[in-house]
The first five atom37 places (N, CA, C, CB, O) and aatype in JSON, in Angstrom:
{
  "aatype": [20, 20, 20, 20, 20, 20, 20, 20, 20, 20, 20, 20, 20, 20, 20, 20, 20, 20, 20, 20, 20, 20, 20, 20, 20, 20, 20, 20, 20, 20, 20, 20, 20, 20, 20, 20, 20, 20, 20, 20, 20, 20, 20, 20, 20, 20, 20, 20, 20, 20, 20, 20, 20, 20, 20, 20, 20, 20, 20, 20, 20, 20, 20, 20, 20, 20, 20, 20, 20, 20, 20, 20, 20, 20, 20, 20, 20, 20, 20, 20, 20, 20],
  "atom_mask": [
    [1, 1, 1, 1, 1],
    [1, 1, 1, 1, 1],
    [1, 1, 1, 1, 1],
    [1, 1, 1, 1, 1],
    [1, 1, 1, 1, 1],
    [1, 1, 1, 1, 1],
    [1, 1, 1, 1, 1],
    [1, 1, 1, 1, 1],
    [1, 1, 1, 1, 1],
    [1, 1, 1, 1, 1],
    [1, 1, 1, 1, 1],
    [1, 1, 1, 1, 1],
    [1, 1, 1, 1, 1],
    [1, 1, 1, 1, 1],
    [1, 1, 1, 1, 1],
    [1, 1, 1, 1, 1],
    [1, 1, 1, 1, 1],
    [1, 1, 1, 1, 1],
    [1, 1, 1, 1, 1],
    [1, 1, 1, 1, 1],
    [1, 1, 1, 1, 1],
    [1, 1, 1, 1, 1],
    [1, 1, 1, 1, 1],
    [1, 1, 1, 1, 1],
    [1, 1, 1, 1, 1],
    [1, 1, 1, 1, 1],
    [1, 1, 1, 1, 1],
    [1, 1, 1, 1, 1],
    [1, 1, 1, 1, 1],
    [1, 1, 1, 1, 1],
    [1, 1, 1, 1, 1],
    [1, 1, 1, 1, 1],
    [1, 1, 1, 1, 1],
    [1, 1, 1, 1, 1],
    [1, 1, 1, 1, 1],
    [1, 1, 1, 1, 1],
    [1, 1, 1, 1, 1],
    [1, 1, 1, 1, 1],
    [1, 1, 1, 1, 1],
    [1, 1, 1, 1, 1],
    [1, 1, 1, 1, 1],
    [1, 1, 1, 1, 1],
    [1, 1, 1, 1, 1],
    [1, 1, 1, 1, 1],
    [1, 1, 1, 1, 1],
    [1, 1, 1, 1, 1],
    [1, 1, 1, 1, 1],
    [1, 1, 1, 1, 1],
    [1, 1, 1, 1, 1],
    [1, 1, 1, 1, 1],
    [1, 1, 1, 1, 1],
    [1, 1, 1, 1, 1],
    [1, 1, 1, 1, 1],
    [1, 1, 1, 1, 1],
    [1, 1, 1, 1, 1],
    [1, 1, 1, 1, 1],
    [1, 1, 1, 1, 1],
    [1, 1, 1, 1, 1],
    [1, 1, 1, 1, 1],
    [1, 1, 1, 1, 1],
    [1, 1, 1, 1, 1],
    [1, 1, 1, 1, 1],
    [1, 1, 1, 1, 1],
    [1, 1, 1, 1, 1],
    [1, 1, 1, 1, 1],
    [1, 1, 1, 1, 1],
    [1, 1, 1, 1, 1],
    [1, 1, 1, 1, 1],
    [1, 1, 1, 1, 1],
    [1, 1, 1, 1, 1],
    [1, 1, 1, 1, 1],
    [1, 1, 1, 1, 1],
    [1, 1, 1, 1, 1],
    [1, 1, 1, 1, 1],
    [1, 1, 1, 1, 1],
    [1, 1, 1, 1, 1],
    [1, 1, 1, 1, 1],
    [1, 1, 1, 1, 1],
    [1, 1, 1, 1, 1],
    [1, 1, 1, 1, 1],
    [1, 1, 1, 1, 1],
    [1, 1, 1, 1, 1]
  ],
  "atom_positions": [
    [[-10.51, 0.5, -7.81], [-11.15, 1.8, -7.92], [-10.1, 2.8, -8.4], [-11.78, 2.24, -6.55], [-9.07, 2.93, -7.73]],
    [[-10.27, 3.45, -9.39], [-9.21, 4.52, -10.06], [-9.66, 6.03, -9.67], [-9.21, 4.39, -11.86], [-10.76, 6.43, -9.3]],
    [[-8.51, 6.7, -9.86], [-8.67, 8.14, -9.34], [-10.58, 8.42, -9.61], [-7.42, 9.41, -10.47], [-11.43, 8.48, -8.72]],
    [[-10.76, 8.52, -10.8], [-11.48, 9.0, -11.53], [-13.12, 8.77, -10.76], [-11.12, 8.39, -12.92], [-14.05, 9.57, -10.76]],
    [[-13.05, 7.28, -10.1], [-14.14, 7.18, -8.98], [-14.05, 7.13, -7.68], [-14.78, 6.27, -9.08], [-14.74, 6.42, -6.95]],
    [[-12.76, 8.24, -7.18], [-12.68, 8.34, -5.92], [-13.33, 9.7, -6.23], [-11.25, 8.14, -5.14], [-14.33, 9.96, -5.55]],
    [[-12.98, 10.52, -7.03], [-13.79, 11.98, -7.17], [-15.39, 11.74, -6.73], [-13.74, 12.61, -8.97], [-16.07, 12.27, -5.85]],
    [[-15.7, 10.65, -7.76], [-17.16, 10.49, -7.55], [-17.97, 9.78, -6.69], [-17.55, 10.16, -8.42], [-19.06, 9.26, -6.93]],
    [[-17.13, 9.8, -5.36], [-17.51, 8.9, -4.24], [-18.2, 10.67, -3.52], [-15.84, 7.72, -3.25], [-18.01, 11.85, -3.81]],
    [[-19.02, 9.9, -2.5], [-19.7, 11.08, -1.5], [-19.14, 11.26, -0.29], [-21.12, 10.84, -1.14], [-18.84, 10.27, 0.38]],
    [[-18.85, 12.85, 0.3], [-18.16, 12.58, 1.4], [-18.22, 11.5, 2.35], [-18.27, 13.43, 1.95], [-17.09, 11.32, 2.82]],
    [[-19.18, 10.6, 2.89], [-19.22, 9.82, 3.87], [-18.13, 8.21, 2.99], [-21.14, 9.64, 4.37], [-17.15, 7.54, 3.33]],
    [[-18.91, 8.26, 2.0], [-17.94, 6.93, 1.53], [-16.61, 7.32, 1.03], [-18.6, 6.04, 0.3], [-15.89, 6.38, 0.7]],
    [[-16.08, 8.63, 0.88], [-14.39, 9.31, 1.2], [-14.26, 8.57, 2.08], [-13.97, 10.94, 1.68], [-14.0, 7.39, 1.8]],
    [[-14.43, 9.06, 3.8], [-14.36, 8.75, 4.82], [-14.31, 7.31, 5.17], [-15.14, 9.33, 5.26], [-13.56, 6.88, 6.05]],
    [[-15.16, 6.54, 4.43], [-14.85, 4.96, 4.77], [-14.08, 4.39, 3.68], [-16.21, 4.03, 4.96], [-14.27, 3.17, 3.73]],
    [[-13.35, 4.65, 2.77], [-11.92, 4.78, 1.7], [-10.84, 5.05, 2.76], [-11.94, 6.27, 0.38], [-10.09, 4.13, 3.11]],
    [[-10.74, 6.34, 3.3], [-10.17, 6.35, 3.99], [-9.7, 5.4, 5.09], [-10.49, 7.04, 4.11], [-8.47, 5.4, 5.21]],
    [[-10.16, 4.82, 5.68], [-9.9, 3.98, 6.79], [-9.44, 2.5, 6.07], [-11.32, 3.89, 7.81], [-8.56, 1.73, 6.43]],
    [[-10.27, 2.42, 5.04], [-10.0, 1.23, 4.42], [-7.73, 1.43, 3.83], [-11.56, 1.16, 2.78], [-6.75, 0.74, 4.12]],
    [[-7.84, 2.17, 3.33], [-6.18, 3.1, 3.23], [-5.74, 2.83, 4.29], [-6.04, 4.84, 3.09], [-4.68, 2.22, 4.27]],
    [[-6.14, 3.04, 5.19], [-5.13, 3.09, 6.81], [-4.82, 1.86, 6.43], [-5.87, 3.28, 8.67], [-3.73, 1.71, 5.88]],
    [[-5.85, 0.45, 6.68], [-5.6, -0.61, 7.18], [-4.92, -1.11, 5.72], [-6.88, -1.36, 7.9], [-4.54, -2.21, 6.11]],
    [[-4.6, -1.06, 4.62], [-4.18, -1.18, 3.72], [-2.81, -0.66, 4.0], [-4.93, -0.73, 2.83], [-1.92, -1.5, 4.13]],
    [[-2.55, 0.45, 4.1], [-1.28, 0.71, 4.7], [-0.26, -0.19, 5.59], [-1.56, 1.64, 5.39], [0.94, -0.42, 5.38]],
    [[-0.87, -0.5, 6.34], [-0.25, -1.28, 7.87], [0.55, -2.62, 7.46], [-1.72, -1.87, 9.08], [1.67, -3.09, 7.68]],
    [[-1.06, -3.14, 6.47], [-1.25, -4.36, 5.85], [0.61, -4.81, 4.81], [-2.95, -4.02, 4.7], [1.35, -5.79, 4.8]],
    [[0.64, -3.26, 3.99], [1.6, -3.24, 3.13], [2.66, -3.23, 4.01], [1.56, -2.2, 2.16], [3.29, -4.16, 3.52]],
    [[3.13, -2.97, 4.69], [4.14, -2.19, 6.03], [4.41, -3.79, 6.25], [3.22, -0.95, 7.74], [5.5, -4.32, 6.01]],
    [[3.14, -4.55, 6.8], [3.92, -6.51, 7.61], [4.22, -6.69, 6.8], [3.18, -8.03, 8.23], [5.45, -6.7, 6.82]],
    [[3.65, -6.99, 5.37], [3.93, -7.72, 3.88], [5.15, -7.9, 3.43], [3.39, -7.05, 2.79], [5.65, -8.98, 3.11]],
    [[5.9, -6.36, 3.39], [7.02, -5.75, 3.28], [7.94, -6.78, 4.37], [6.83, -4.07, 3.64], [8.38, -7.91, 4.16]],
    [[8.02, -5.94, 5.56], [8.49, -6.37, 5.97], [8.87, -8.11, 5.97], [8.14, -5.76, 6.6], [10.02, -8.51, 5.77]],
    [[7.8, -8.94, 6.2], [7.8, -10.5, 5.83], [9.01, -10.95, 5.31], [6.78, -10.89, 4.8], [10.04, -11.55, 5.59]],
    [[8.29, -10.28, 4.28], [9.36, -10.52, 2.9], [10.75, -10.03, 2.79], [8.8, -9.86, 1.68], [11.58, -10.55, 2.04]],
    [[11.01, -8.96, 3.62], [12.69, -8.54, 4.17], [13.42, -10.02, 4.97], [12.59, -6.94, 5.68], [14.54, -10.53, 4.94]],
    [[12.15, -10.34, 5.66], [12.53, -10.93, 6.47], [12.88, -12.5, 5.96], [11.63, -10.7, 7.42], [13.82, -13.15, 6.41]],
    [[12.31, -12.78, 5.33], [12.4, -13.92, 3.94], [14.07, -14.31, 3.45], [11.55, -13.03, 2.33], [14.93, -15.15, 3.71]],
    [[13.85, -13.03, 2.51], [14.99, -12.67, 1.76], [16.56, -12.35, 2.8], [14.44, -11.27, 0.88], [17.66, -12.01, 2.39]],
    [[16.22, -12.56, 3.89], [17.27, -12.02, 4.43], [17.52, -13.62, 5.24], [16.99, -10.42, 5.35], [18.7, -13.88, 5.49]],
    [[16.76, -14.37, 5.54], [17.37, -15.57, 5.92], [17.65, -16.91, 4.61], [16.34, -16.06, 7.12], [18.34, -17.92, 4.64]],
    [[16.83, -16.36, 3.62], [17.66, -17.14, 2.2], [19.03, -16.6, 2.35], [17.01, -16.67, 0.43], [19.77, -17.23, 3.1]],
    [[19.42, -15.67, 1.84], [20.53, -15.15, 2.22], [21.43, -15.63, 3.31], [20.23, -14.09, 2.43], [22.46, -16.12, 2.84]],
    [[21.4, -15.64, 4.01], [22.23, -16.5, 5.24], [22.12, -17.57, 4.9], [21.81, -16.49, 6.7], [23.14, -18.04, 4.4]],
    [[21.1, -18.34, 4.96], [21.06, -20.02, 5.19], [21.94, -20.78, 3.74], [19.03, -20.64, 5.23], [22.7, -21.75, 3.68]],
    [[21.16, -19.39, 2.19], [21.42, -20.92, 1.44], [22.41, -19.77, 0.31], [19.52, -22.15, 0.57], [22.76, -20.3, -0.74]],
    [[22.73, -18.64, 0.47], [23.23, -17.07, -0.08], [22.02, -16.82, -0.98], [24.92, -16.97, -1.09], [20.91, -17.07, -0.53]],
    [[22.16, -16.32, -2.29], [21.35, -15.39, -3.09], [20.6, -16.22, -4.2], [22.28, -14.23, -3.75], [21.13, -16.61, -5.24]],
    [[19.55, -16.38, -3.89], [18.73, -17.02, -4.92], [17.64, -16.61, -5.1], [18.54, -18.17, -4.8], [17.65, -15.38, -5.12]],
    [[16.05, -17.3, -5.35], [14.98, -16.66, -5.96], [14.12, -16.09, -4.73], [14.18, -17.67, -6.94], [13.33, -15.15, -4.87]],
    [[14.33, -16.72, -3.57], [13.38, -16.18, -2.58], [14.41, -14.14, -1.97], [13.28, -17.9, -0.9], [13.88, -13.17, -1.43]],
    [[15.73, -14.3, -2.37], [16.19, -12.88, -2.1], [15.77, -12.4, -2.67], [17.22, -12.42, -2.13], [15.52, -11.4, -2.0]],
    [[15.15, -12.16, -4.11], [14.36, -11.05, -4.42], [12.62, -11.35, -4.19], [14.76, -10.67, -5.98], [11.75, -10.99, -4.98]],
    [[12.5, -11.77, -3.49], [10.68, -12.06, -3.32], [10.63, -10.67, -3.2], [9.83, -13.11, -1.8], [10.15, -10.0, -4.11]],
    [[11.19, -9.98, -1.86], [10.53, -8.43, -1.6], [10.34, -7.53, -3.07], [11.72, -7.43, -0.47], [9.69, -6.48, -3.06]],
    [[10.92, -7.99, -4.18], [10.62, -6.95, -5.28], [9.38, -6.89, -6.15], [11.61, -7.02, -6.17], [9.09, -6.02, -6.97]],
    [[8.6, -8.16, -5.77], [7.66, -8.5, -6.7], [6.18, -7.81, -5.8], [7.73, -10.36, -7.03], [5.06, -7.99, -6.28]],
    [[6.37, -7.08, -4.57], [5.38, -6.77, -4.23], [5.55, -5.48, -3.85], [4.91, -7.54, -3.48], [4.64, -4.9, -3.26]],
    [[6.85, -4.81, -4.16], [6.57, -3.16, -4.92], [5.96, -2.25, -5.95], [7.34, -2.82, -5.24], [5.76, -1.04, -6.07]],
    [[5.72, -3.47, -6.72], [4.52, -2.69, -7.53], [2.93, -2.49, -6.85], [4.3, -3.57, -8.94], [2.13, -1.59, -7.09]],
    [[2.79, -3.45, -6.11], [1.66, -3.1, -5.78], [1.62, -2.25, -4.02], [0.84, -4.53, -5.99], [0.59, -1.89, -3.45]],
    [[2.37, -2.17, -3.73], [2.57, -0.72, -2.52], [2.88, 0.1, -2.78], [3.33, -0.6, -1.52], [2.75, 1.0, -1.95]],
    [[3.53, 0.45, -4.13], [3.46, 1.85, -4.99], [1.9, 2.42, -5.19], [4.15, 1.56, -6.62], [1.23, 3.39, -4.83]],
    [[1.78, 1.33, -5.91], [0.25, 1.38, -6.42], [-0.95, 1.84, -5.31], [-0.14, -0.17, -6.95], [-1.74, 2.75, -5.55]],
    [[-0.95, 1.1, -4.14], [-1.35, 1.71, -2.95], [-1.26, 2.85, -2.27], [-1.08, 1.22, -2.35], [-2.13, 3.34, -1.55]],
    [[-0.05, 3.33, -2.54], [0.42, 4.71, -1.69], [-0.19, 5.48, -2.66], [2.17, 5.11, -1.4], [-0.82, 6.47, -2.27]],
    [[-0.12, 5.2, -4.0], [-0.55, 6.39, -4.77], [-1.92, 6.74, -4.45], [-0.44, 6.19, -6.24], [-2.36, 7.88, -4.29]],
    [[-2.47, 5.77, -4.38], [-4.49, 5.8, -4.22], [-4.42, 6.64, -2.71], [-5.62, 3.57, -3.95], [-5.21, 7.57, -2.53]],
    [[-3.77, 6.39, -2.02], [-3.66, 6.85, -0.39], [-3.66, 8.25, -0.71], [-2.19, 6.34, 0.61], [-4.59, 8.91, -0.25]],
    [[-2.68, 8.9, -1.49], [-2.35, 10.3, -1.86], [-3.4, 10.94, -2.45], [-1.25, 10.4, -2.73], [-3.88, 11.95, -1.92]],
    [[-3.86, 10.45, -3.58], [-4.87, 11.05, -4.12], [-6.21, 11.02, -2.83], [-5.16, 10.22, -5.62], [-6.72, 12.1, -2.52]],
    [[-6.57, 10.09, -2.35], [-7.33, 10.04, -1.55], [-7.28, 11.34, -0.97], [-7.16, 9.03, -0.83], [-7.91, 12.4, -1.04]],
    [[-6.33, 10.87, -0.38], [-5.86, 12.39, 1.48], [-5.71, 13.78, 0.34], [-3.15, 12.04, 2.92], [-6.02, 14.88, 0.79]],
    [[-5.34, 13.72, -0.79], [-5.84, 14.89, -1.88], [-7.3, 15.5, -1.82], [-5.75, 14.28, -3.37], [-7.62, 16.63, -1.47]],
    [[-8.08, 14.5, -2.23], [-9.7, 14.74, -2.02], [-10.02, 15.06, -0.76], [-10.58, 13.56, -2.33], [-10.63, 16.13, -0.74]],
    [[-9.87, 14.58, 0.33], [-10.63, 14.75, 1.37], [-9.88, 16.05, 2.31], [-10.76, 13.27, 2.11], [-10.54, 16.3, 3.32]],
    [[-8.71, 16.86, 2.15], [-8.14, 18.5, 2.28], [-8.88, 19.11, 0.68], [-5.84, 18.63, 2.3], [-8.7, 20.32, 0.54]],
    [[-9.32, 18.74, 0.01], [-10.09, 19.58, -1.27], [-11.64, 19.55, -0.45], [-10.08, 18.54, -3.21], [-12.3, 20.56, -0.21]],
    [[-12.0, 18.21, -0.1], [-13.26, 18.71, 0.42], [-13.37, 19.1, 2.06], [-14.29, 17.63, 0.09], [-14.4, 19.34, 2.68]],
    [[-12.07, 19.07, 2.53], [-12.13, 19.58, 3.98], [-12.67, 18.81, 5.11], [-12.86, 20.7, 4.01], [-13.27, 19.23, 6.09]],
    [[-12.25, 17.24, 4.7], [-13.32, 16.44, 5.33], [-11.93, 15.6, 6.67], [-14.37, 15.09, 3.8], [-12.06, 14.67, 7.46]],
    [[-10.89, 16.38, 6.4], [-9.13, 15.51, 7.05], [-8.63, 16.89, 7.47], [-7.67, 14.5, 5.52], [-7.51, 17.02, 7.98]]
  ]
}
């Protein structure tokens, strides 16, 4: 869903975007982490190889997430609904 049809969502389905964002959030937050956690025992066990950069291949898409989050929490202080 792109900016362009979060505008054209109705306040109540804002509101359930919203929540869906929260848990998307959290979701990105273990993911992340995982993957620190990954990369950081390649590192010890075997030093620097392809699993140390795993955590980079899933910054594009928690960028990508936070941004939709922003615009979101944008719309819903425009319509006064947060």
């Amino acid at each position: 869903m792109n900016q362009k049809e979060l505008v054209e969502l109705t306040n109540d389905e804002l509101l359930q975007e919203a929540k869906k964002i929260k848990s998307t959030a959290i979701f990105d937050a273990v993911i992340i982490g995982f993957l620190i956690g990954v990369a950081a025992f390649s590192v010890v066990k075997k030093g620097f190889g392809l699993l140390t950069f795993l955590p980079l291949i899933y910054i594009p898409i928690a960028v990508k997430n936070k941004a939709k989050s922003k615009e979101l929490e944008k719309l819903l202080k425009e319509r006064n609904l947060k």
